[in-house]
N, C-alpha and C positions, 0 to 999 in steps of 0.2 A: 205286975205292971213294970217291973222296976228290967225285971229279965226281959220283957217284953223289946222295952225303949234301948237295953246291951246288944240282943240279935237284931236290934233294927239297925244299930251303930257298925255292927260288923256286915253286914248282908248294904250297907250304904256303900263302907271301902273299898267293900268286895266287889261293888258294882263302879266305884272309881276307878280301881285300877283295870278292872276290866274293860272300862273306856278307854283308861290310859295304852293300857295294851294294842286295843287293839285298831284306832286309829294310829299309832305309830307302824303295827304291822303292814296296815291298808296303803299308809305312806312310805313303808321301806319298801312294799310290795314293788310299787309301780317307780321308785327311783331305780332300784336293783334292775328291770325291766328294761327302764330307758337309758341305762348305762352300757346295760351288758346286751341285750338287742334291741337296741332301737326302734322305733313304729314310728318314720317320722312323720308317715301319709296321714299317721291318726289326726284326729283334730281333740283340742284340748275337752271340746263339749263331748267326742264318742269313750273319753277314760273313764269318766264318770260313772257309769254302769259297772265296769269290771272294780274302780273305787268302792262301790259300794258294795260288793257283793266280797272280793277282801274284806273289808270291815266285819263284816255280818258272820261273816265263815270263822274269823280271828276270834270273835266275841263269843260267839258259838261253843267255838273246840274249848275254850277258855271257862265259861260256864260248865259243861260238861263236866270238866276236870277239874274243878274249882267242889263240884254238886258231888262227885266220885269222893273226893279227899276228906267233904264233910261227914258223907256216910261212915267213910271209913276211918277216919278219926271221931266217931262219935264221944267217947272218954276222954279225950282232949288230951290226949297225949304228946302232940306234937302242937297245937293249940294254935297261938297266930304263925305258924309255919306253913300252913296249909294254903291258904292264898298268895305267898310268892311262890310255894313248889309250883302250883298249876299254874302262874303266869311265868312262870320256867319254862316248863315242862309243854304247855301251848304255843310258847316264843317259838321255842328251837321245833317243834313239829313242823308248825305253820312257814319255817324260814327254812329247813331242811329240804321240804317241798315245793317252796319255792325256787330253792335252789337242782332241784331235781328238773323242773320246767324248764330252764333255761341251760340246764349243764352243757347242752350241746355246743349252746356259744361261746364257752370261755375254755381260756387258756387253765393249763392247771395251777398255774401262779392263783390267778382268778379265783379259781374253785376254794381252793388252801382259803383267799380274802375271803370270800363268801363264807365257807365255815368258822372262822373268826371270828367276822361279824356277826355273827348267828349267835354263838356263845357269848360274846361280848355284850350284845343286846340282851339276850335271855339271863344273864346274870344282871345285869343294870335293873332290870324290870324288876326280875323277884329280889334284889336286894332293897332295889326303892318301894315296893310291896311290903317287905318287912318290917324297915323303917314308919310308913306308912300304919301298919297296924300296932306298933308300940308306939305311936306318939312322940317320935322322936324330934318329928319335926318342931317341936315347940320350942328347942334349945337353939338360941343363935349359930352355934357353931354349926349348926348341920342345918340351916337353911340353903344351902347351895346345894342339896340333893334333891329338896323339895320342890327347890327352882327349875331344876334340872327335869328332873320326874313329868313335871305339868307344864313345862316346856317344850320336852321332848317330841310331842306330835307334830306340835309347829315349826319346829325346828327342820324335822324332818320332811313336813308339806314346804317349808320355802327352800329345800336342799334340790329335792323334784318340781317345782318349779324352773328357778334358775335354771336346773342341769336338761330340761327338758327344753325350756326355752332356747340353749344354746344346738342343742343336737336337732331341731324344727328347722335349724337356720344353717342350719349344713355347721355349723362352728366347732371346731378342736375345744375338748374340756381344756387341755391343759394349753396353753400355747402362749406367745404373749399378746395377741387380740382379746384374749379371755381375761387379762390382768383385773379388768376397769369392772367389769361384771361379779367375775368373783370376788372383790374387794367389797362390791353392793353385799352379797349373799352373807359376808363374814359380817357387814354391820349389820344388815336384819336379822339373823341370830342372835348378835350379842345383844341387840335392842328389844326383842321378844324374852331373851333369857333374863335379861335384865328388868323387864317388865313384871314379869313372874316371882322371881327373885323381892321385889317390892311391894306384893301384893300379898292379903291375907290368905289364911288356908281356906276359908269359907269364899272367898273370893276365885282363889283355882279352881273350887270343885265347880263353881258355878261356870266360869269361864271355859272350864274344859269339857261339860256338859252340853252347854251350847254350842259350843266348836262340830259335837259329834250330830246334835240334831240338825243344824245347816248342812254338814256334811254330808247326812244322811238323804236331805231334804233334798242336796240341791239339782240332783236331774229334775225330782217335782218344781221346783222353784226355775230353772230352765224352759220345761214347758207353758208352766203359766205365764212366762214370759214371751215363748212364741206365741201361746193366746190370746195373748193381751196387743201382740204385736200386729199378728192378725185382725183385728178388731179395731185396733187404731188404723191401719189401712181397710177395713171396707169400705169404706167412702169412696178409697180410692178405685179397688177392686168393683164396684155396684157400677162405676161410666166402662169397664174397660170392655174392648169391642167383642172379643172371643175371651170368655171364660173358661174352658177347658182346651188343652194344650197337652196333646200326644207327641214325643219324638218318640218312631222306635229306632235304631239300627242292628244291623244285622251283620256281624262280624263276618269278612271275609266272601262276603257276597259278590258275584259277578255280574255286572248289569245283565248279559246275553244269556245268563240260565234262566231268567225271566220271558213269557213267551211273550208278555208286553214290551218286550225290548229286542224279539227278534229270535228267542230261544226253543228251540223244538227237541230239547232232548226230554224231557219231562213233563209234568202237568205240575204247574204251579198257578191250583183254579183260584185261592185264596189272595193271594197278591197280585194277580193278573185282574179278579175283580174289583178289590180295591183299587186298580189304577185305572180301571173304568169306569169309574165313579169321582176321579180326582183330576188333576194335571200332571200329565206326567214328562219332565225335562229329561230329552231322549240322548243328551249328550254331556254327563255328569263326569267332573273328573273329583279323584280323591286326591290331596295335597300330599301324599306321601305314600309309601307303598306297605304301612305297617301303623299299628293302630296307636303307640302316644302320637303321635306329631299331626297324624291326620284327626284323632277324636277332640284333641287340643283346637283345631280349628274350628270343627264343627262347634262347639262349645263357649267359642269365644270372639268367633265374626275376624280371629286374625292369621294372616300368613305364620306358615311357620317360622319366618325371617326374623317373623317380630315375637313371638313366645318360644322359640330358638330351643323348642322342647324336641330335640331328634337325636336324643342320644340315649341309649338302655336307662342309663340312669336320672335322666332329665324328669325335671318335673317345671308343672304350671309355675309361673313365674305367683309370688302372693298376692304381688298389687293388680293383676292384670283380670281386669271385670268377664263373669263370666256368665253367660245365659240364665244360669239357676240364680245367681246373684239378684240381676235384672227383675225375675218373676218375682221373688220372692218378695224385694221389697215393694213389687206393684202390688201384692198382696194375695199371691196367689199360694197354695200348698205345693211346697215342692218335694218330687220323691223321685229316687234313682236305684232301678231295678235291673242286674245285670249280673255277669264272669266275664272279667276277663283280668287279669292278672297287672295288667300298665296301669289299667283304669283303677283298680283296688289302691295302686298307694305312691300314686302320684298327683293330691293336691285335688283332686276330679271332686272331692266331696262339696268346693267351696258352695254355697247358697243353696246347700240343700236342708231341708229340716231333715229328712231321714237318708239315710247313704247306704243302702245296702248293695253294695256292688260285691262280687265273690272271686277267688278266694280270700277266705276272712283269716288273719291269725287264730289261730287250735290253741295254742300256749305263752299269749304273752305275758299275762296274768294270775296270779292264782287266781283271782277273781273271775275272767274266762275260762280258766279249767270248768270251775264246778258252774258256773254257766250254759257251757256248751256241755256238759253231763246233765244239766237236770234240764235245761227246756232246747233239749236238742233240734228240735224245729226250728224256734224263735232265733240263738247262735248259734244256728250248725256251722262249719266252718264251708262248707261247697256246697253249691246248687245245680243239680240239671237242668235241662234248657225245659222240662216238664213243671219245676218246681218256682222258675220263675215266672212262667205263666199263672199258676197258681197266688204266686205272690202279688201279681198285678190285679187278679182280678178281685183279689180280698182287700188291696189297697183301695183300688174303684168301688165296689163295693160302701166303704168308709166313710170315701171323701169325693162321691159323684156331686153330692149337692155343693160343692164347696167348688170354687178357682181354684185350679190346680192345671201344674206343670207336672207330668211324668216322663221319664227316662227311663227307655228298657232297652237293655243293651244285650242280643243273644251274642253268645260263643260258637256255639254251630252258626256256618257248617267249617270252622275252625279246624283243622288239625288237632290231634289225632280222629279221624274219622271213623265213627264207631256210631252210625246209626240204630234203630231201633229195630228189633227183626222183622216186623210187619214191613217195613220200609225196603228191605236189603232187594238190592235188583236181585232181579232173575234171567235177566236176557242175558248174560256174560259169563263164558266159564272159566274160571283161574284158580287155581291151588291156592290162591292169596286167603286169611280168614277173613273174617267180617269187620274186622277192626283193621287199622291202618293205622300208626302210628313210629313208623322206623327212617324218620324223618333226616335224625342224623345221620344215617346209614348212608340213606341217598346222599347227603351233602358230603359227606367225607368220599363221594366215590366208591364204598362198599357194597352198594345194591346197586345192579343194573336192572331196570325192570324191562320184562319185553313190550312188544307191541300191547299184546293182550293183557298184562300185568297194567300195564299203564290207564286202558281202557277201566279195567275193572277198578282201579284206584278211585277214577274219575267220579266212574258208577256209585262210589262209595260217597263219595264230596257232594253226587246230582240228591242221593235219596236222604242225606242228612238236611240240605234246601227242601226237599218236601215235605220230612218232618218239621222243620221252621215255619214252614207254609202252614200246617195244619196247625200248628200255636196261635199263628197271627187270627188265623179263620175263628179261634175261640176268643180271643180278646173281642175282633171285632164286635161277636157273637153276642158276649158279655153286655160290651155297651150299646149294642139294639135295646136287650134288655131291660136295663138300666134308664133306658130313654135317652142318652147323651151323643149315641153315634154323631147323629145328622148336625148337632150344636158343636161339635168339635172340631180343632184345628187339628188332623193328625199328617206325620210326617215321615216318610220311612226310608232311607238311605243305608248305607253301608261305609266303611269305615277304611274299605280297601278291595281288591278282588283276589285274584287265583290263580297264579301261573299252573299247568299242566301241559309244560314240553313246549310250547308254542315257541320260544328262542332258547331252548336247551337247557332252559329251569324246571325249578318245582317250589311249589308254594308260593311266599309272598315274602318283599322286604328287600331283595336285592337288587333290582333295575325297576326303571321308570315306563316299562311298555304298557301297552291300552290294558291288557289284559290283570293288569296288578292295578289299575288308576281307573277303569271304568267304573261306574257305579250306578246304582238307579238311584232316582230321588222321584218321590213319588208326593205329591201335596194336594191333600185331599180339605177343601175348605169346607166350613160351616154351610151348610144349605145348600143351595142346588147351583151354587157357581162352577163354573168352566169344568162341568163333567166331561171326562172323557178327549180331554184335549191335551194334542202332543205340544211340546214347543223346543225347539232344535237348538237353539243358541245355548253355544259353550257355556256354562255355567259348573261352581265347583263347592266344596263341601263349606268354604267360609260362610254362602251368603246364607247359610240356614239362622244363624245367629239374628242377623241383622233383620231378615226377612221375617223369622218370629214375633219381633220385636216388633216391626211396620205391622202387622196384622193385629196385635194385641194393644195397640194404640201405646205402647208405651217408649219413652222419650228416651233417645239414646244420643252420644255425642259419633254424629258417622263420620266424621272427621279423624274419629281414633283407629276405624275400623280399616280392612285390611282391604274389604271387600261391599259393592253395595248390596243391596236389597235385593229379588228379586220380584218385590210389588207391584212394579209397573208391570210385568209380562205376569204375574196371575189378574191382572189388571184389565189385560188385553191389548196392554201398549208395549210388546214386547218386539224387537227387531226382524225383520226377514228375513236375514241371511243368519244361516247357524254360525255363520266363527265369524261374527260381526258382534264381538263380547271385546271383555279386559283381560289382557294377557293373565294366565294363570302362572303362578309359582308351584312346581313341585319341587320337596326336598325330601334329603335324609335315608336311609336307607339304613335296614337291622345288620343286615353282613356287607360283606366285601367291599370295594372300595364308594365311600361315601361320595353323590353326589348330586346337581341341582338342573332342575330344569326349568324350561318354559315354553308355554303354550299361547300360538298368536297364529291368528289368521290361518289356521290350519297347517299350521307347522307347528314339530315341537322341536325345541333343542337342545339336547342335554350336553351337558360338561362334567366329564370328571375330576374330582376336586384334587388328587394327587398325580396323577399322572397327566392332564389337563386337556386330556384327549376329545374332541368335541363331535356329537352325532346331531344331523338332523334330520329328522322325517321330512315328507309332505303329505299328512293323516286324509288330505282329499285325495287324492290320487293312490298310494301309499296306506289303506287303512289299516291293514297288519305288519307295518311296518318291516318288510324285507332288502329293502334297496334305501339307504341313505344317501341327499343330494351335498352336494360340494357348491352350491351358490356363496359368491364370495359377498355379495351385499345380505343374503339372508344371515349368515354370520354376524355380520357388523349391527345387525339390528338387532338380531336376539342380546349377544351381548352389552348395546346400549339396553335394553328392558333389561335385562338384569340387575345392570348398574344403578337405574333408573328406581325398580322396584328395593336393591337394597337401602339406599336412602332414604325411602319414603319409611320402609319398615325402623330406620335409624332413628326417623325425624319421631315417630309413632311410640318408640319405647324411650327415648326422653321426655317427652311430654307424660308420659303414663310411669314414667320413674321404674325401669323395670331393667333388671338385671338376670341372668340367665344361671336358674338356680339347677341343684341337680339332689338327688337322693340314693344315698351309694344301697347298692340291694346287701341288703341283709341272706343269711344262713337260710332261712326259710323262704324267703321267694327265687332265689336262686336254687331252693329243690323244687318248687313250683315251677323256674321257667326250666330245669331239665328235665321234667316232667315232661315238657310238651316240645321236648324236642328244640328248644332256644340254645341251650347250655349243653355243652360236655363234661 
């Protein structure tokens, strides 16, 4: 008995410090992580997974080698030595390889601090280990290792905090805006340590026990929270008008490759049907020619004047209400299903409960390493535009009985163009291969493509739209199915179009002409309303916000918005004359010289913001824009709406407290965006 009650005494400590271990790992993990490559897009609820899978792996390696030392010190030759070697000897593994994850980020100054700390930690652990199993802590003199020891996790969860809270908020660790902050950080240590420090030893083991099961708990503890949250809003979700709420968009779509918008190079039987069965607004503009600044509108009901998100590194401002927000609190499920690389880690997750948007960080974590290793489905880091079909319809599937908002956002028919071979034309012959992606080429001037190179390019852009088209045709499919179709509000737009030669470009992001700003918006309502009906009035990608919200009965202040509704014209009370709308704003541009336009009365007029050189169409007369006019009062008006529109977007982000944040790209999405041809 007596032996019995000694190995339960050692196999207790042994499981102490193996908490102790390895929540402080869990918590070095992800400080080391957000110092040395930042994720500022993450939000603090999606760490929490890679949190606990650190822990679990730390604890892990740690038992293992804790289980190894026993066997093999079975004679007790080395005796309480055995449990600080394996919390050695697991420290510096688990922090070696951490530091192997992130090497790419850092300076070799950096690398040198990393192994330092490595050994420095891993010495602290198994000396406080040792300590720990001779009972040393009994003697006053060495309470401060004690304190220290069963301090340490928390010490190092309020170090990632703070440091994570500053680098979220765009802020310099070290600078002197950071004085007031890190003086907070240095009291909550000393005040935790000091806590410890005061408390008994039967008291830390219980205190740091509990520490690791909330810890453990708290994605569980997170969800019952959104369940709970959910449930407290059915009440409000059981009045609301339209229960289910489709957005798709379609990266980089041209309104005209659509044969319901006039297009005959293709057969697009899937979204051509759907807009026979919906309303389809024949004259859609996108607020920018590249997809932050334009999906920010879609998403938020505001100009980009006013979310001021048009720069590579620009993100959603935090306080600025955003569609998934809206549903969410009306009580609906909200999920976002998508690639595209702005959208991944600019803020876009706000008000969703799940945010799977691609590409995902592969290494921010050690937590994510072995994550995306063992359920490489669930964190793979990339998706095809096959596998987020898949993802949608296992999410419907789920949550068909439930209010729910979905967001599917494809990437085809996006650059680099690499259709599926079923798909690849055949009418076109060119040396070129099946894939298209020499994007920089063309932009530095290095590829000239000829007539027929340029055709077959094209061909490549029309058969990746057809492959899109055959996804949509399965979603639809799905929710027949399912029984939800006909009850649903679904919505399908695009986020931008496609230059291909039309004024001496290619691709998208550089000028403001139809061909990069046209778009479809296709609104297909619940039941058998306004099937099959055009409606011409200028309309542009804000009022998708606002107009969700009118259909879903839920209360918004449009006073804030950018843009109104477009209820009345799904209504049937919608204007006669198509450019008898509100002047539109576009901005922003990814390359060359940045600038702003606007759209009235069938005129656009752009200005360039550095050289301040000013074009105007007349899109009635003028639809492809070849000959620009020189009227000297159409000038004076455009630029009073400008003037007119910038103060209103001024008056809009005072009131809404909003300042124009930004998120510098890290090591890894700038090899994502020269990946696809962004980046040199």
């Amino acid at each position: 008995m007596q032996k019995a009650v000694s190995l339960w005494k050692i196999l207790n400590r042994d499981i102490t410090v193996g908490i102790i271990f390895s929540l402080s790992i869990g918590f070095f993990d992800l400080l080391a992580t957000t110092i040395f490559k930042p994720a500022r897009f993450a939000s603090f609820s999606l760490m929490l997974t890679p949190l606990i899978a650190s822990i679990l792996i730390a604890f892990l390696v740690y038992l293992v080698l804790s289980l190894l030392l026993h066997l093999f010190d079975s004679d007790q030759r080395i005796g309480p030595l055995n449990i600080p070697l394996a919390a050695f000897l697991a420290s510096l593994a688990v922090i070696l390889q951490e530091k192997r994850l992130i090497s790419r980020a850092l300076r070799p100054s950096q690398e040198i601090m990393m192994l330092g700390i490595a050994f420095i930690l891993s010495f602290f652990v198994a000396f406080a280990a040792h300590q720990l199993m001779r009972k040393a802590f009994e003697s006053e003199r060495k309470r401060w290792i004690e304190a220290t020891l069963f301090a340490l996790p928390v010490l190092i969860c309020e170090m990632w905090l703070i440091t994570w809270r500053q680098i979220y908020h765009g802020e310099p660790l070290f600078s002197s805006s950071s004085i007031l902050l890190n003086g907070f950080l240095i009291l909550c240590c000393a005040l935790s340590w000091l806590g410890f420090y005061r408390t008994n030893f039967r008291a830390k083991v219980r205190i740091v026990r509990l520490l690791a099961v909330l810890t453990i708990c708290s994605p569980l503890l997170g969800g019952l929270q959104i369940d709970q949250a959910s449930a407290s809003a059915q009440s409000t979700s059981d009045h609301l008008k339209i229960r289910h709420v489709m957005l798709i968009t379609i990266d980089t779509l041209r309104a005209d490759t659509l044969a319901a918008y006039g297009g005959t190079g293709i057969s697009t039987t899937e979204m051509d049907q759907l807009a026979s069965g919906s309303t389809v607004f024949s004259s859609t503009y996108a607020v920018s020619p590249w997809t932050l600044p334009s999906a920010a509108s879609l998403l938020t009901g505001h100009s980009p004047l006013t979310h001021q998100a048009l720069e590579r590194e620009s993100r959603l401002p935090e306080n600025l209400p955003t569609l998934a927000e809206y549903m969410q609190n009306a009580g609906y499920k909200t999920e976002a299903i998508g690639d595209n690389v702005y959208l991944a880690r600019n803020n876009f997750s706000k008000g969703f409960d799940e945010f799977n948007i691609y590409p995902k960080s592969t290494d921010r974590t050690l937590g994510t390493f072995f994550l995306n290793f063992l359920f490489p489905r669930t964190f793979r880091p990339e998706a095809q535009t096959s596998d987020l079909t898949d993802m949608a319809i296992d999410w419907l599937k789920g949550h068909h009985s439930d209010p729910f908002f979905l967001w599917l956002h494809y990437f085809d028919p996006h650059i680099p163009y690499s259709p599926p071979a079923s798909y690849l034309p055949t009418d076109v012959d060119s040396n070129i291969a099946n894939r298209f992606d020499r994007l920089t080429h063309i932009r530095a001037g290095h590829l000239f493509p000829s007539s027929e190179e340029k055709k077959w390019i094209q061909s490549l852009y029309l058969a990746e739209v057809r492959y899109v088209d055959d996804q949509i045709g399965k979603i639809v499919n799905e929710m027949k199915e399912l029984g939800i179709y006909d009850e649903t509000l679904l919505i399908l737009t695009s986020d931008h179009g496609e230059e291909f030669w039309e004024h001496g470009g290619f691709e998208h992001g550089h000028s403001h002409f139809e061909e990069l700003l046209r778009v479809p918006l296709i609104v297909k309502l619940p039941g058998s309303k306004l099937r099959g009906v055009r409606i011409d009035t200028v309309v542009s990608g804000e009022s998708v916000t606002p107009t969700i919200l009118d259909l879903c009965g839920i209360p918004y202040h449009d006073e804030y918005l950018s843009r109104r509704s477009l209820f009345q014209q799904l209504s049937g009370e919608h204007p006669a004359s198509q450019w008898n709308s509100d002047p539109i704003i576009v901005a922003g541009t990814l390359y060359y010289e940045p600038r702003i336009s606007v759209i009235f009365n069938g005129l656009k007029y752009t200005r360039l913001l550095v050289s301040g050189n000013e074009q105007t169409f007349n899109l009635r007369e003028d639809p492809h824009e070849r000959q620009t006019t020189h009227d000297r009062s159409v000038l004076e008006t455009a630029r009073q709406l400008l003037s007119e529109k910038s103060e209103t977007a001024d008056r809009i982000r005072q009131r809404l407290g909003l300042k124009k944040e930004t998120t510098p790209l890290n090591e890894e999405t700038e090899k994502q965006l020269k990946a696809l041809g962004y980046l040199q």
